[in-house]
N, C-alpha and C positions, 0 to 999 in steps of 0.2 A: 415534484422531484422524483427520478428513479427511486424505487423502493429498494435497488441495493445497493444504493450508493447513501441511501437515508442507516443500513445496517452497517456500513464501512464509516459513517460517523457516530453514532454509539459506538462502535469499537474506541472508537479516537479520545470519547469522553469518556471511556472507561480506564484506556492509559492512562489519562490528565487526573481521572482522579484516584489511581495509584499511584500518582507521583513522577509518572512518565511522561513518555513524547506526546502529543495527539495527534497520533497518525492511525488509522485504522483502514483495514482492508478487509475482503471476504473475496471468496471463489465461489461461482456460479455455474452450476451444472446442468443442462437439460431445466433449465428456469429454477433452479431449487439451488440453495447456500449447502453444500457443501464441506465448506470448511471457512472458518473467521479468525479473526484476531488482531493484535493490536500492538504497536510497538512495545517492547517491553526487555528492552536494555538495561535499565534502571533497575525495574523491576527483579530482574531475575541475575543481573551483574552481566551478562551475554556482551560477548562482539556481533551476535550475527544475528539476532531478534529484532529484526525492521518486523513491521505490520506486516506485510507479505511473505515474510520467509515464517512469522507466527504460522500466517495462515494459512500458509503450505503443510507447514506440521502439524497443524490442528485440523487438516482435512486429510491427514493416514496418507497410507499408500492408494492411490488412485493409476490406474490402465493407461498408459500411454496415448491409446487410443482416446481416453475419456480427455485428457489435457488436451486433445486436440478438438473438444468441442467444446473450451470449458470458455469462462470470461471472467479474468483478473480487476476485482474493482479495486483502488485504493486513494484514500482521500489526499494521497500527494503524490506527486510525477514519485515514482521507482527510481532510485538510485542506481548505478552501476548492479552493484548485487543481484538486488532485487528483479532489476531489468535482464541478467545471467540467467536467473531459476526464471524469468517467462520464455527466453529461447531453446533454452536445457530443456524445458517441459514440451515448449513447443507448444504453447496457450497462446491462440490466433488473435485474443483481443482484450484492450485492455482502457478501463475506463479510470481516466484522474479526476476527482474532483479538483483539483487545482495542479497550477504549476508558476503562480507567481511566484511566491515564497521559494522554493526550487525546484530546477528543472533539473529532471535525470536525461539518460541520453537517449529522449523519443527519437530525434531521427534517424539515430542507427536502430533502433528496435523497429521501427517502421519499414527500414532499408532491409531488413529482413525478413519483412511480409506479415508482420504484427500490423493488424488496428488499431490506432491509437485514439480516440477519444478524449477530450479534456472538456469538462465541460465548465468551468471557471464558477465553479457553486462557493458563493459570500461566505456561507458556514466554515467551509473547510478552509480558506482565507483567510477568518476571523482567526478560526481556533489555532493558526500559524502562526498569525504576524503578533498574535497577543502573548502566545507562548514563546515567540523568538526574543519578542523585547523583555521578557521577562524573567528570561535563562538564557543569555548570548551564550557562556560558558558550555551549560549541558549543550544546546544549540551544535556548537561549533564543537564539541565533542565528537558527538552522534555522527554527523556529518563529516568529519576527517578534514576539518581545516585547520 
């Protein structure tokens, strides 16, 4: 398994066992993390703490330039938002461990010259479809249904 998309699931079981989503992401710079984190809505009360907008804030201020060599990992398809802050930044690629559980909107981020990557990893699956059956409620919360 990628080794960063093995540290965007630690993030994910670090939510789950704060009590959160288990969604976990990390930013990849020049081969080196960056910046990580983890959804944390729950956690912190937040409307806008998805796993990647964490770990956009948890990797500072970074060079315009730098967002443009960087690579968005997160263990589930990017939402609207989320998929916003990788055009805004202009971060050329972007790896999901999944997108059965849900899918954000890859082909317009792709239609806009993003790589998009999904690599359908069990793990990040598991830790979805166990946490959806398990809190439809928070679930469809998080998610705006």
């Amino acid at each position: 398994m990628d080794k960063f998309l093995e540290v965007a699931i630690e993030e994910a079981k670090k939510g789950m066992a704060e009590g959160g989503i288990p969604i976990g992401s990390v930013l990849v710079l020049d081969g080196k993390i960056v910046g990580r984190g983890h959804n944390r809505r729950v956690q912190k009360g937040s409307s806008v703490l998805h796993a990647e907008m964490d770990c956009l804030e948890n990797a500072g201020r970074i060079k315009a330039s730098d967002y443009k060599r960087a690579t968005l990992y997160s263990t589930l398809s990017p939402c609207d938002m989320c998929s916003g802050a990788v055009l805004l930044y202009g971060i050329p690629k972007v790896v999901i461990g999944e997108n059965k559980t849900f899918k954000g909107p890859e082909e317009y981020v792709k239609s806009r010259g993003v790589k998009v990557e999904v690599i359908d990893n069990q793990e990040c699956i598991n830790l979805m479809e166990t946490f959806i059956k398990n809190n439809p409620e928070l679930w469809n919360e998080d998610i705006g249904v």
